[in-house]
C-alpha positions in Angstrom: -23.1 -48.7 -28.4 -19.7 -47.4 -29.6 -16.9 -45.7 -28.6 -16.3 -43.0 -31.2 -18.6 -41.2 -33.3 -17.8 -40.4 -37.0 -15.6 -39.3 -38.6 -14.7 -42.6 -36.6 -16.3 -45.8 -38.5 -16.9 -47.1 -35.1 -20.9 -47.1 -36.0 -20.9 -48.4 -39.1 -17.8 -51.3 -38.2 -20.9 -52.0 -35.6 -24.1 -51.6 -37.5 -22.1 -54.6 -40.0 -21.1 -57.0 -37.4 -24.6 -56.8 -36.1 -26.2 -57.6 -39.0 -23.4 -60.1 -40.0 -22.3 -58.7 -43.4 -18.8 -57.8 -44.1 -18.0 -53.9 -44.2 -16.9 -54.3 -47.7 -20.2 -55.6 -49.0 -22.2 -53.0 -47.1 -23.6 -49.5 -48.3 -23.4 -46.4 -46.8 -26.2 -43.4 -47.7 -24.9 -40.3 -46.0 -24.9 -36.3 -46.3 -22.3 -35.3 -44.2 -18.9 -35.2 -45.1 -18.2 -37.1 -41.4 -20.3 -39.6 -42.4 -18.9 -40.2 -45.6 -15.7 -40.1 -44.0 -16.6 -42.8 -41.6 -18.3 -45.2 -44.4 -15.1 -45.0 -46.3 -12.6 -45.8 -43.2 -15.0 -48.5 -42.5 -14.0 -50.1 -46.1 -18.0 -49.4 -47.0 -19.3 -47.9 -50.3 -19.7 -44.4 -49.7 -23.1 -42.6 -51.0 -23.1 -39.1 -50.8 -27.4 -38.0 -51.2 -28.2 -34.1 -51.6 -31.3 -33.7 -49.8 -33.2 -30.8 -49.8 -32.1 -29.4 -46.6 -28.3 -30.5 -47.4 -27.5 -30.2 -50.2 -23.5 -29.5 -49.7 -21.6 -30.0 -53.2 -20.1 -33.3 -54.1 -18.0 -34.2 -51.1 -14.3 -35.8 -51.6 -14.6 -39.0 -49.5 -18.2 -39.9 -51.6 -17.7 -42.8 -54.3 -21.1 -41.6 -55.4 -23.0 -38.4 -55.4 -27.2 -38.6 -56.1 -29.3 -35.8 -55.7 -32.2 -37.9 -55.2 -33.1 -41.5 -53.6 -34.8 -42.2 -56.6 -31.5 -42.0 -58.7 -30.1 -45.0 -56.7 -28.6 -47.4 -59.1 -30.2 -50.7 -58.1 -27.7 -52.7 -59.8 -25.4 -51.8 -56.7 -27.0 -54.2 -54.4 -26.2 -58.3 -55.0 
């Protein structure tokens, strides 16, 4: 359904306009330092999560880093 996959915020420019919500409202939850890249040229808040079976260090394009899902601030959405 797009043209370029990440680093490319093709997908994610997409994945908003579908669901009607402007890219800067939106939240990305990534592990890959391609995806974070993409969230972040998209204009999207950019979640780094360390799961188990990547658990790269903190990655330069993340505006967050959790180890876990259940150490999502809340507070971050409306």
């Amino acid at each position: 359904m797009v043209e370029h996959a990440k680093p490319a915020p093709d997908l994610f420019l997409r994945a908003a306009e579908l669901v009607k919500v402007e890219p800067a409202r939106c939240i990305v939850l990534e592990d890959t330092a391609p995806g974070l890249e993409a969230a972040k040229a998209a204009g999207m808040l950019a979640i780094q999560v360390r799961s188990a079976s990547t658990a790269l260090p903190p990655l330069p394009h993340a505006d967050l880093v959790l180890d876990s899902l259940r150490d999502f601030p809340v507070e971050l959405v409306g």
